[in-house]
NURO-863980 format. One record per residue: residue in one letter; x, y, z of N, C-alpha, C, O in turn. Coordinates in nm, 3 decimals, padded with zeros to 5 digits. Layout:
! residues N
<pt "A", <X, Y, Z>, <X, Y, Z>, <X, Y, Z>, <X, Y, Z>>
...
This chain:
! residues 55
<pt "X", <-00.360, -11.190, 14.183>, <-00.491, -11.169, 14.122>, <-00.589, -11.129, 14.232>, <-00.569, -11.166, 14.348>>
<pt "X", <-00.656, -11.081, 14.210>, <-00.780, -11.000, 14.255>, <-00.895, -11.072, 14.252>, <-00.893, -11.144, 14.152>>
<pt "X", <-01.054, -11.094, 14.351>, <-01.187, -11.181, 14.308>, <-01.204, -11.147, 14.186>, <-01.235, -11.245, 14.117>>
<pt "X", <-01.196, -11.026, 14.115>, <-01.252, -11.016, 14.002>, <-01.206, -11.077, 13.934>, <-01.276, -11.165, 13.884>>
<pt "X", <-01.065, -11.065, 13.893>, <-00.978, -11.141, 13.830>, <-00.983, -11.321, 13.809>, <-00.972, -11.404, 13.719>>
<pt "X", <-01.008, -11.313, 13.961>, <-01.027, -11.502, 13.944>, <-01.148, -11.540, 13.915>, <-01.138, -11.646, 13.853>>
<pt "X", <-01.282, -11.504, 13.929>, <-01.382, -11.465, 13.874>, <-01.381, -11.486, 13.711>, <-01.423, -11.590, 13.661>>
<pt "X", <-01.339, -11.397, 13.648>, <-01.331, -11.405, 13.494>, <-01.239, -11.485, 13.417>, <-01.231, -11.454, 13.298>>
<pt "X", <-01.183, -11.559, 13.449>, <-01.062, -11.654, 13.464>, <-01.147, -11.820, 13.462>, <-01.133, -11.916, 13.386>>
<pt "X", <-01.236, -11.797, 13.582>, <-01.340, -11.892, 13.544>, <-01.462, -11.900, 13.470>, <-01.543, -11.989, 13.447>>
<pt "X", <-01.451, -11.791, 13.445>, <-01.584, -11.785, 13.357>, <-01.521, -11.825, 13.199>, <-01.568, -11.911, 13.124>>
<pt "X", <-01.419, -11.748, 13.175>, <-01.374, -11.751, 13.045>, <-01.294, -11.937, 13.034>, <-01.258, -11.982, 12.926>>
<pt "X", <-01.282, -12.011, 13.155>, <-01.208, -12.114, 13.113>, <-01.380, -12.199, 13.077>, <-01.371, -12.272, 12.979>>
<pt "X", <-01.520, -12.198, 13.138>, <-01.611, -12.242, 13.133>, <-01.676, -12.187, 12.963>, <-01.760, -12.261, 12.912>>
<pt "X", <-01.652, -12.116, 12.919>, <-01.695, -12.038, 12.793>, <-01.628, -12.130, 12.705>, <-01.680, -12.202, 12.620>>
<pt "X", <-01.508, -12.120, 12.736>, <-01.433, -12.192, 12.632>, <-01.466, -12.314, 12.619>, <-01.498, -12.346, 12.505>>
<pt "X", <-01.470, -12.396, 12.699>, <-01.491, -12.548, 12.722>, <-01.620, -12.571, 12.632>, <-01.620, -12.644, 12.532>>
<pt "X", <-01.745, -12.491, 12.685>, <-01.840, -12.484, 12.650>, <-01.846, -12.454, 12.456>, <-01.925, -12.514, 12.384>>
<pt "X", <-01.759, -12.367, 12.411>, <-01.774, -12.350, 12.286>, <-01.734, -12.466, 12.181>, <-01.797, -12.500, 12.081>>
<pt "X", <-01.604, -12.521, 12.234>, <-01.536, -12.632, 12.177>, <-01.649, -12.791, 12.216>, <-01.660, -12.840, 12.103>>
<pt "X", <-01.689, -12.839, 12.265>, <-01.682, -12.949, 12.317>, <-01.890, -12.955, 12.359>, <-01.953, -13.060, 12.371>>
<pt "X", <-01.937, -12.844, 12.371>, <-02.086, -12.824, 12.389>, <-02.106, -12.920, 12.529>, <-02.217, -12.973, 12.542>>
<pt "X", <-02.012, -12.942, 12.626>, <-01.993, -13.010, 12.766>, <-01.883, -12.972, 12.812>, <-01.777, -12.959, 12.751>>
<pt "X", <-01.911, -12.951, 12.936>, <-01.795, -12.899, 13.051>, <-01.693, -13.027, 13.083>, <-01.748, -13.088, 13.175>>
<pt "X", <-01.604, -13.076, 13.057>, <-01.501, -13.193, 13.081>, <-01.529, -13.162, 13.227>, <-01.590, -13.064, 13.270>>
<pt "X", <-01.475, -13.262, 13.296>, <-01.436, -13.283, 13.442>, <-01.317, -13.238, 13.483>, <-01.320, -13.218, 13.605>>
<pt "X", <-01.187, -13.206, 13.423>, <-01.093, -13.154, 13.407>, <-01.097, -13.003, 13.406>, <-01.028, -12.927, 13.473>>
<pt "X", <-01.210, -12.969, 13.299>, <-01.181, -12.800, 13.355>, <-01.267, -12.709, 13.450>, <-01.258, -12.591, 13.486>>
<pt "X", <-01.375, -12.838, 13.485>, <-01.481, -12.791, 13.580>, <-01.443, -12.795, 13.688>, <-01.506, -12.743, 13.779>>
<pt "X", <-01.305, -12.872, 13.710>, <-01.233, -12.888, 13.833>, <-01.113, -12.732, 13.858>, <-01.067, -12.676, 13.957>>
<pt "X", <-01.099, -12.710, 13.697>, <-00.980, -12.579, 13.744>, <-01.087, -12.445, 13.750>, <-01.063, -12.341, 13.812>>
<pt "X", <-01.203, -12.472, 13.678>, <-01.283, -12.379, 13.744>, <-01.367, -12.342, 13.865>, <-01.437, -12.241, 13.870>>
<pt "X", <-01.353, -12.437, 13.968>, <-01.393, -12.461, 14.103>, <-01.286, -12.432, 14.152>, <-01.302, -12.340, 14.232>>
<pt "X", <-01.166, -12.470, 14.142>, <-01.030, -12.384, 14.196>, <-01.035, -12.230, 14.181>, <-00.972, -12.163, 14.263>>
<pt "X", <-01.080, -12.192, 14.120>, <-01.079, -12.031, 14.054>, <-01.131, -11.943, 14.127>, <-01.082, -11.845, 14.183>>
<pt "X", <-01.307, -12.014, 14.122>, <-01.419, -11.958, 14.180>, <-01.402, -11.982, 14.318>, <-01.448, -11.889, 14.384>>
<pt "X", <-01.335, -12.107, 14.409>, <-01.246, -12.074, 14.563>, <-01.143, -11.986, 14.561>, <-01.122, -11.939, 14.673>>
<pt "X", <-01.070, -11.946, 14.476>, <-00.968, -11.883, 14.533>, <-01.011, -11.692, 14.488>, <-00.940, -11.592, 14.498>>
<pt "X", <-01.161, -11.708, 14.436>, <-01.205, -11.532, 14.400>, <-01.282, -11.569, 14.527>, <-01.351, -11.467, 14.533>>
<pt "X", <-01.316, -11.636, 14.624>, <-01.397, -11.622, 14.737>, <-01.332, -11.566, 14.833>, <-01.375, -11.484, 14.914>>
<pt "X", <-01.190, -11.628, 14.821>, <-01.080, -11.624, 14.956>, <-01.006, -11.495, 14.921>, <-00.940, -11.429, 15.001>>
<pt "X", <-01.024, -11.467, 14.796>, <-00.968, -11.311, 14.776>, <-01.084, -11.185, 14.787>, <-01.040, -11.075, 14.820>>
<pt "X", <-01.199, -11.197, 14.767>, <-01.251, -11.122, 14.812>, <-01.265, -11.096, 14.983>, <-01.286, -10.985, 15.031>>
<pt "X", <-01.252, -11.212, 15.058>, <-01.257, -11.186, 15.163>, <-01.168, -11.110, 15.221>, <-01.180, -11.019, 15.303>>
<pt "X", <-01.066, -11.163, 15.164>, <-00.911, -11.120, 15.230>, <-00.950, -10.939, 15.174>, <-00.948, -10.868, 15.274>>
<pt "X", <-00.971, -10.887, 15.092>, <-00.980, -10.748, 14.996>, <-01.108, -10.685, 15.107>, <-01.107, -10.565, 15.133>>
<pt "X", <-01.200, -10.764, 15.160>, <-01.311, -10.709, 15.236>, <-01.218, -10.698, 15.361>, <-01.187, -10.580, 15.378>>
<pt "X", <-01.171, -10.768, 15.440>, <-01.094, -10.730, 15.560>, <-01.040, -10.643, 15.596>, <-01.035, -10.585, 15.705>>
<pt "X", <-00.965, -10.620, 15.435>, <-00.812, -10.520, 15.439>, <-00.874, -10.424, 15.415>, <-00.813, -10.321, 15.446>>
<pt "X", <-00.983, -10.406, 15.368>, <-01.043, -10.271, 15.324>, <-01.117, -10.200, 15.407>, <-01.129, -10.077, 15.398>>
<pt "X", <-01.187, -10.294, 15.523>, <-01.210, -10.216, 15.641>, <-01.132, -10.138, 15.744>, <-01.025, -10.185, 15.782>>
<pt "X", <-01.176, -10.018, 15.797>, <-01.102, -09.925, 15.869>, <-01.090, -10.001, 15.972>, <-01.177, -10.087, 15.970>>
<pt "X", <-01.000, -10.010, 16.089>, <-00.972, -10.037, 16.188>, <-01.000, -09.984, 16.274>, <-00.998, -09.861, 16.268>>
<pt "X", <-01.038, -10.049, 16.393>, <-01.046, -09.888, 16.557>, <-00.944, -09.941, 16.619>, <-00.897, -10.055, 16.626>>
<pt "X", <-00.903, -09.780, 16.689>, <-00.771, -09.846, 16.767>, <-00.783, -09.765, 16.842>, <-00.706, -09.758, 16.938>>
């Protein structure tokens, strides 16, 4: 997956929670903090790789 990808992944697990239940459980606010770290660590990694190199 891609930031974007993990990105909307958390948004849509927070939507959901939110529609059913009108409160975020602790359970999925926790897999959505996993999400939203691992679209941080992928954008970075995607910003790195995407820069040109000098050599």
């Amino acid at each position: 997956m891609n930031a974007a990808e993990y990105r909307a992944a958390a948004e849509r697990l927070l939507a959901k929670d939110r529609d059913r239940y009108q409160a975020i459980t602790p359970y999925d606010f926790r897999k959505a903090e996993i999400l939203a770290q691992l679209a941080v660590s992928a954008a970075t990694s995607e910003a790195r790789t995407s820069q040109p190199t000098d050599a």
